[in-house]
N, C-alpha and C positions, 0 to 999 in steps of 0.2 A: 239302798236303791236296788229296783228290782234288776237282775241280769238279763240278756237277752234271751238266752237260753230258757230263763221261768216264764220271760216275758209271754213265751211262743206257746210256750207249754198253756198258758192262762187262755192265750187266745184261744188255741185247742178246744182246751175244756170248754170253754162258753161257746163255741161253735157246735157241736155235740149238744150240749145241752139244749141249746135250740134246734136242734132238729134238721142242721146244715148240713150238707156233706163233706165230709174230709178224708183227706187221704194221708198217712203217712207213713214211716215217720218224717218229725220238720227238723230239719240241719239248721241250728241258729248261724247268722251270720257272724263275722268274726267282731270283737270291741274295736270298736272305733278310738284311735289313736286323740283322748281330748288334752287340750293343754291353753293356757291365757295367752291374747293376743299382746307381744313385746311392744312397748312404748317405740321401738326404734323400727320397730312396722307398719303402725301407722301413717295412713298416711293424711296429711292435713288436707283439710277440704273448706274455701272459705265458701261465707254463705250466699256470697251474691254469686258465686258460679253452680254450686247445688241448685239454687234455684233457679239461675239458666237453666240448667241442662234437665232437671226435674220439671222445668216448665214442657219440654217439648211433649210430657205426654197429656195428651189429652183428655177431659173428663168431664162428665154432667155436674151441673149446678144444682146446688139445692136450698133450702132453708131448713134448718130447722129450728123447731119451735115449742114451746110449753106455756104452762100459766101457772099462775101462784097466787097467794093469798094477795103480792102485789100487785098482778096483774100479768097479762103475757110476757114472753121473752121468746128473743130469737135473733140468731146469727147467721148469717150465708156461710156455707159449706160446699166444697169442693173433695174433701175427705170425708167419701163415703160411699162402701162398698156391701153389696150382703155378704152373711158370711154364712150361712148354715140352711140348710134345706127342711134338716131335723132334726132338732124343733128349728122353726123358723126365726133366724137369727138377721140383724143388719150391724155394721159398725160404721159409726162416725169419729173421726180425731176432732181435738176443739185444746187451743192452745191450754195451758195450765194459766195462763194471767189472765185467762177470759173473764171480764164481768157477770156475761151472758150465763155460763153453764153451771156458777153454785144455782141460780134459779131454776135450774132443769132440772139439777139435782135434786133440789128441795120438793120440785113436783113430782119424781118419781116417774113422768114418763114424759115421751114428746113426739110430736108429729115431724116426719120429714115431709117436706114439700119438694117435688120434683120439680125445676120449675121449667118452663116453655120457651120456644125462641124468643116471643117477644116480649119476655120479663126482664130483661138485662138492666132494666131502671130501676125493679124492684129488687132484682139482688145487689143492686150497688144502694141502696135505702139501709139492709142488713148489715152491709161487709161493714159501715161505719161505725164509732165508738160512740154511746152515748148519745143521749136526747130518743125523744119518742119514734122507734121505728115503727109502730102500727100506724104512726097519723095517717088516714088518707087511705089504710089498706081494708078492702075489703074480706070479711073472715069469718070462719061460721067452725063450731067445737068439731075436732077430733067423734069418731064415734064412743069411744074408749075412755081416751085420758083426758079431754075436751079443751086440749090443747089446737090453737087456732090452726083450720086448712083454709088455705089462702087460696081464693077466688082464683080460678080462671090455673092453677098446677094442672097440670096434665097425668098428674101420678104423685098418689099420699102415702107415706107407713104411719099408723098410728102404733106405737109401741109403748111398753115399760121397758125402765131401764135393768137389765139384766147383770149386769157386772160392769165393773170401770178398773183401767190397768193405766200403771203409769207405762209412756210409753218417749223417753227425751222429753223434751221439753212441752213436751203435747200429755193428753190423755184420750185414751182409748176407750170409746163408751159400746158398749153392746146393748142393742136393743133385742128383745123380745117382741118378734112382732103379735099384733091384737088384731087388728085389721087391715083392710089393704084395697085402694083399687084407685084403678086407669082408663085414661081415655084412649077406645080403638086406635087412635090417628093422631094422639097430638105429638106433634114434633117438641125435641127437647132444647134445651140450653146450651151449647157449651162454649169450654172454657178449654184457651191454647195460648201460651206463650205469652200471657198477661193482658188476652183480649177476646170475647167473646165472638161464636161463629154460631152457623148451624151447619147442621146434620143434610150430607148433599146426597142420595142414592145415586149409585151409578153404574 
């Protein structure tokens, strides 16, 4: 494993080589003291209080969505954040026992749907397990991956899937974004403490 010491030196070099300015020399910082977390430090966390207390933060809702030789798929999402400016990166979590996501996988990319204040019917159609979630939804391809954007989102990512990390009991999918775009003014979705709001300015 590289030292911090090489590590600096390396940034150096490719800093120089691009045509950055630098000044030195660089004083590596001292090694960080690592070592495994003792079982008798731990501390136990059960799940219905994590999810209290994780509930109090707030966040936008979304869908996301793909299609596949069998037909669309898609799950409501509350885990999902961008993550990269460049290249343009998003990430979504999506349990590991999902139904939903080996088909996202198989299609290789997916649409997020951002969805709007007054979709909270449509993301409770998603959250559920099983039976037809498009019945009834209005939906027209992705520019890209032609995975379904759903009528009346206020803001879409059309992506490919870039990498996927296990992440506990979740996995962590990275999209690559392809295209993108939103409405000037549409108000969002969100979700607090296991009930939907909106967004008040003030």
């Amino acid at each position: 494993m590289m030292g911090h010491a090489a590590m600096a030196a390396t940034a150096v070099r490719y800093l120089r080589s691009a045509g950055a300015p630098t000044a030195g020399p660089y004083e590596a910082l001292p090694a960080p003291t690592l070592r495994a977390v003792g079982e008798d430090e731990r501390v136990p966390v059960g799940r219905d209080e994590f999810r209290r207390v994780l509930g109090h933060f707030a966040s936008g809702v979304t869908v996301v969505t793909a299609v596949g030789e069998d037909g669309p798929a898609g799950f409501a999402c509350q885990s999902f954040a961008s993550l990269s400016l460049d290249p343009p990166l998003v990430v979504f979590m999506v349990g590991r026992r999902s139904t939903t996501w080996p088909r996202i996988a198989r299609a290789g990319g997916f649409c997020v749907n951002i969805l709007g204040e007054e979709q909270g019917a449509l993301c409770r159609g998603f959250a559920v397990s099983g039976g037809d979630k498009f019945a009834g939804v209005a939906y027209r391809p992705a520019p890209v991956t032609g995975a379904p954007l759903l009528n009346g989102a206020p803001a879409w990512i059309d992506c490919t899937v870039q990498a996927v990390h296990t992440g506990g009991d979740h996995l962590l999918v990275v999209g690559r974004v392809a295209a993108l775009d939103a409405e000037e003014d549409g108000a969002p979705l969100l979700f607090h403490r296991g009930r939907f709001g909106r967004f008040d300015v003030r």
